[in-house]
Each structure stands twice: as C-alpha cells, then as structure tokens.
C-alpha positions in Angstrom: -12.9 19.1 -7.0 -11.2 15.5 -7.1 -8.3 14.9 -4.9 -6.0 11.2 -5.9 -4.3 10.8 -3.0 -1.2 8.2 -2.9 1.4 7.1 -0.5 4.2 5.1 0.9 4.8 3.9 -2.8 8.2 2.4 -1.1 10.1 1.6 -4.8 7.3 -0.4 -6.2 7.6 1.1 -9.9 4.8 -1.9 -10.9 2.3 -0.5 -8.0 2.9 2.9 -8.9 2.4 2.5 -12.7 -0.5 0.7 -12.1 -2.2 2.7 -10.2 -1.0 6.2 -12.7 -2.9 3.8 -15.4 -6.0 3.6 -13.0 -5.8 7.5 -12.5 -6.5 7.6 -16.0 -10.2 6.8 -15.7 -10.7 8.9 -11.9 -9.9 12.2 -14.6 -8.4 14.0 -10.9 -7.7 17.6 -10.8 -4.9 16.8 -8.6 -2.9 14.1 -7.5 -0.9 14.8 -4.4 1.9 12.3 -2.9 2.1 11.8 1.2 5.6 10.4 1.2 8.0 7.5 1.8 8.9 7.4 -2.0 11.5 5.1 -2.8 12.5 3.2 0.9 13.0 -0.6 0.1 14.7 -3.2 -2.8 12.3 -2.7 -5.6 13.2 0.3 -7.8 13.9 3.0 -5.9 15.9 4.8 -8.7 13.2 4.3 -11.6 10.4 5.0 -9.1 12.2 8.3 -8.1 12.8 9.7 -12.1 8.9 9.1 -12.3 8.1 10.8 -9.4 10.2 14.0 -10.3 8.7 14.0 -13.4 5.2 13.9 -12.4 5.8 16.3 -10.1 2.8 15.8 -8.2 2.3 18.2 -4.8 4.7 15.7 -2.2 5.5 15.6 1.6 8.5 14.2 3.3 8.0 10.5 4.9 10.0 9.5 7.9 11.6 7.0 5.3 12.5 9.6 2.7 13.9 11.9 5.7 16.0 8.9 6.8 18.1 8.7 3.2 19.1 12.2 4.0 19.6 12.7 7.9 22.1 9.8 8.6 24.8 8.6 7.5 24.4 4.8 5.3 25.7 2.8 8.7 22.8 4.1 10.6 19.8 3.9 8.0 17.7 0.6 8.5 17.4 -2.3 6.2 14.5 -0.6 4.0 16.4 2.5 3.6 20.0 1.0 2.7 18.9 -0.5 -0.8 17.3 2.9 -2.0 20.5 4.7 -0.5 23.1 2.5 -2.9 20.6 3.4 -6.0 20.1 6.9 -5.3 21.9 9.5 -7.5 22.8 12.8 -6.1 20.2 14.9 -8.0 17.3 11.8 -7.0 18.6 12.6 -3.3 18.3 16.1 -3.9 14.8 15.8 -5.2 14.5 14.2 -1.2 15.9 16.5 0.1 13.6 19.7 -1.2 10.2 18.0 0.2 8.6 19.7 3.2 7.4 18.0 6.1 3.5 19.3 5.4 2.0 20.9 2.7 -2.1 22.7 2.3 -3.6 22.5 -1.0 -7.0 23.7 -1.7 -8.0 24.2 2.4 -6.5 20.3 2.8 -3.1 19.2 4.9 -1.0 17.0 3.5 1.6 14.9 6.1 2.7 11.6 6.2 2.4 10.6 10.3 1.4 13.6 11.7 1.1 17.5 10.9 4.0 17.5 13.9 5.8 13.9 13.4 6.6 11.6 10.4 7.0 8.7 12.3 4.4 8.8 14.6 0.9 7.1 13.9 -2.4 9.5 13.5 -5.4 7.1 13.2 -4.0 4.3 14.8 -2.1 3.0 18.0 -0.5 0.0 18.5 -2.2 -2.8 20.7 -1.1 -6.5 21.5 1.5 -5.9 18.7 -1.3 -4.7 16.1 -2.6 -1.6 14.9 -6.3 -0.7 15.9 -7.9 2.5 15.8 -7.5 5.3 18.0 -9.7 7.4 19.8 -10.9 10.1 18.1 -10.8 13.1 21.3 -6.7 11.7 20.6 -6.9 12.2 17.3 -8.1 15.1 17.2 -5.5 16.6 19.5 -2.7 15.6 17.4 -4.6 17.9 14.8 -5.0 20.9 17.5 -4.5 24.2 15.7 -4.8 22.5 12.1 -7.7 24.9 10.1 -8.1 22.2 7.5 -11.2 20.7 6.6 -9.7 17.8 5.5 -6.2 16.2 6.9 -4.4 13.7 4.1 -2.0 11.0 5.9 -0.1 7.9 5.6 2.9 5.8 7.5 0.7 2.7 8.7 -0.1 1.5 5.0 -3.9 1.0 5.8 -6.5 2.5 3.7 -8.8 4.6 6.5 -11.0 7.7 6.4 -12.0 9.1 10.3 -14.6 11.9 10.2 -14.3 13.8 13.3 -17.1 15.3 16.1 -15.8 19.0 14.8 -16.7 18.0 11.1 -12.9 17.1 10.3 -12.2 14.3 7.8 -9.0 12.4 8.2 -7.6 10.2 5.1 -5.1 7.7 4.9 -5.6 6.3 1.3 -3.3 3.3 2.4 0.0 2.4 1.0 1.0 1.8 -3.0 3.9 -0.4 -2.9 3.9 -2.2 0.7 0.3 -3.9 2.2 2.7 -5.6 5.2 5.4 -4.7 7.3 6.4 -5.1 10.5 8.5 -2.6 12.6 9.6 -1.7 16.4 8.2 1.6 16.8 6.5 2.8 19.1 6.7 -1.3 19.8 7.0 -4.1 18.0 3.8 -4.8 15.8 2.8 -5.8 12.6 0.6 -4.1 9.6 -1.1 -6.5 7.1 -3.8 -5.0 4.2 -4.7 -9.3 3.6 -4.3 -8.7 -0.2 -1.1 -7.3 -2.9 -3.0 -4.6 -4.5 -2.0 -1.7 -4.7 -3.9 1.2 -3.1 -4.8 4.7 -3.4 -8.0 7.1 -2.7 -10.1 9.5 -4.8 -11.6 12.6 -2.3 -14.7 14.3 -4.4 -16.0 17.7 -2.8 -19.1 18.9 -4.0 -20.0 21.7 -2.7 -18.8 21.5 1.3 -19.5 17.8 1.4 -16.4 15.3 0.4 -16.7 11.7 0.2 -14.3 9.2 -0.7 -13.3 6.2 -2.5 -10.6 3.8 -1.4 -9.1 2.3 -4.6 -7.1 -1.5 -4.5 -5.2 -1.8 -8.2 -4.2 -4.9 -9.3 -0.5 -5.1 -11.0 2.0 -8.2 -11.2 2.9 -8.5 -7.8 4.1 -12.0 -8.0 6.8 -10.4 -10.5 7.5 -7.6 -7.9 8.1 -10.7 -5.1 10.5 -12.4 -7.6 12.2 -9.3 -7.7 13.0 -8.8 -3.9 14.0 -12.8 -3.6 16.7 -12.2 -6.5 17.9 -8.8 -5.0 18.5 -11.0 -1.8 15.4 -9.8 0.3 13.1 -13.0 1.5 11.5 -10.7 3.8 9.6 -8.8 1.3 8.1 -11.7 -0.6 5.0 -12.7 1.7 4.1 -8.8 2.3 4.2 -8.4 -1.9 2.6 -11.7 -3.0 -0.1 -12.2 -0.6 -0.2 -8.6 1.7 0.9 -10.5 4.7 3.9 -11.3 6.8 5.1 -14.7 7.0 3.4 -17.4 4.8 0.2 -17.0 3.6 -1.0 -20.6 5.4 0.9 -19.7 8.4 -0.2 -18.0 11.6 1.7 -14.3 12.0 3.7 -14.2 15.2 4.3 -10.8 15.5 
C-alpha cells in the first residue's frame, strides 16, 4: 500500500502541478489531500477546478472553513483573495469537506483530529515552532484507533513515531514553505527552501516508512505573480521559503 500525502497547497497551481507530475513516478494507490486548498493570491480558482477533478480523498483546513463560516469583512488577508475568485459551485466543493476522514486504518486531519487550527506536532516557542512532547501529543490523539495519523497546518515536513507504536505525518506544505501568523502567538514558520513538498507512506506488511518529497517548480514565477496581484508579503516565503529577505535576519 502507498499513501501520497499533500497539504496546505494554498492556491499554488505551479506547486501543485508539479508535484501531480512527480506523483507520476511514486505509482501511489492513493493520494489523499489534508486541507487549506485554495487560501492566498495565487490561483485559488484554477487550483480549486483541479482539485475537484482529481477528487482525491480531502479534509477541511482551518483556511478552507474560514471562506465559508464568515462573512468577506471578517476573513483574513490570505483568505480574502480566494474569497473574490471563488465561484459558487468551487465554494460549494468547500463546503462538502469533513473535518477528518480514515482511509485504510489511517486519520486524515489538518491540525488536529478535534481542531483545524490548533498545532499537533509542534508548539510555539520564543516566536518559533519546535517540537512537542510526545506524552502531549499523544493526548491530543486520545481515543484515535489509527495506526497511522496524517496532518498538516504548520507547513513543516515531520513524521513522530509514538511510545504506543503510532506514527504521526505532516508531509509539509505544497504551496507556502513560510508564513507568519498570531495564533496561539505570534511566530513564524520557514521550510529555508521554495520547493514544493509532499510525502510517500509505504506499508509493507504492519511496518510503514516514509519519504518526505521537496519538488522543484518555477517559484520565482509564482513570486512575480503575488508582487503583480499586489501582495509583497508573499514574495520572500515563495522565492526563497523564508520571511523577510533572504540576506536579512527574521524578526519575528
């Protein structure tokens, strides 16, 4: 059984195609979709028709949930651009994705199984991300059966085998390798490089191992993109996977 796992593609048509063109060689049996679609200036529109097409297995991501659960005033600056691009039937598409999904004896969630917007493998430190410990980890995932736990929301490519035997995946983020945001507090999330990533999960037998994937596409077309749309502050984390410039210190 081989699992491609993708996530917070975030309107990056380029990133996802590229990495769809990589899947070609991995042969998967399934290719399943933790959320946060469309959310940003790209091309949420043509990234959602290719989504819906592919119908791949997909989960709801706190940024998908936000283009339906508020009105346009309240969404956030990601979430505004996809809103204006979205057609009624894209939005419906949204609307119809559950919160968690289990395929094959493995959960799918974007945060966690209970929250979209709340972190599972890391915690937020000095205004970074580090890893958490796994006795917490493993109680956000108290009650969950699964073997194997697919999730997303902090972009960065991770796998966490727990004491009980548990493996947790977060195959990192298609479209977006830097961010920064408020929540829980302010921090910021930076991969150091554009590619775009993804994971391949192999079980043979009851073992699984895994295979974080980094794709290469035209990201310096993708920044050029966001600066003529009007949105500076995507540039750096597209070009380089970092906030700020790439020769200057982060001060997150």
């Amino acid at each position: 059984m081989r699992i491609a796992v993708v996530a917070d593609i975030h309107g990056n048509l380029a990133a996802l195609e590229a990495v769809i063109a990589d899947l070609a060689g991995m042969s998967p049996d399934l290719v399943v979709n933790l959320g946060d679609c469309v959310s940003g200036p790209l091309e949420p529109g043509r990234t959602a028709d290719l989504l819906m097409s592919l119908d791949w297995p997909t989960v709801m991501g706190n940024h998908d949930r936000a283009l339906i659960d508020r009105p346009r005033h309240e969404m956030g600056d990601w979430d505004q651009p996809a809103f204006d691009e979205m057609t009624p039937s894209q939005l419906d598409w949204v609307r119809g994705l559950p919160a968690t999904r289990v395929i094959e004896g493995v959960l799918l969630c974007h945060g966690t199984p209970s929250s979209d917007s709340r972190y599972l493998l890391e915690q937020v430190v000095a205004g970074h991300m580090v890893l958490r410990d796994p006795a917490d980890i493993a109680a956000d995932l108290d009650g969950v059966a699964a073997e194997v736990v697919l999730c997303a929301h902090s972009h960065m490519p991770r796998h966490v085998l727990l004491t009980d035997g548990r493996l947790v995946v977060n195959p990192g983020s298609v479209g977006a390798q830097a961010y920064r945001d408020d929540t829980p507090s302010d921090h910021v999330m930076q991969n150091g490089s554009p590619h775009a990533r993804y994971a391949i999960l192999d079980r043979k037998g009851a073992v699984w191992t895994v295979a974080q994937r980094f794709v290469a596409y035209d990201w310096n077309a993708a920044a050029d993109r966001v600066l003529a749309k009007g949105h500076p502050e995507w540039e750096n984390a597209l070009r380089f996977g970092r906030m700020g410039r790439a020769d200057a210190s982060d001060k997150a």
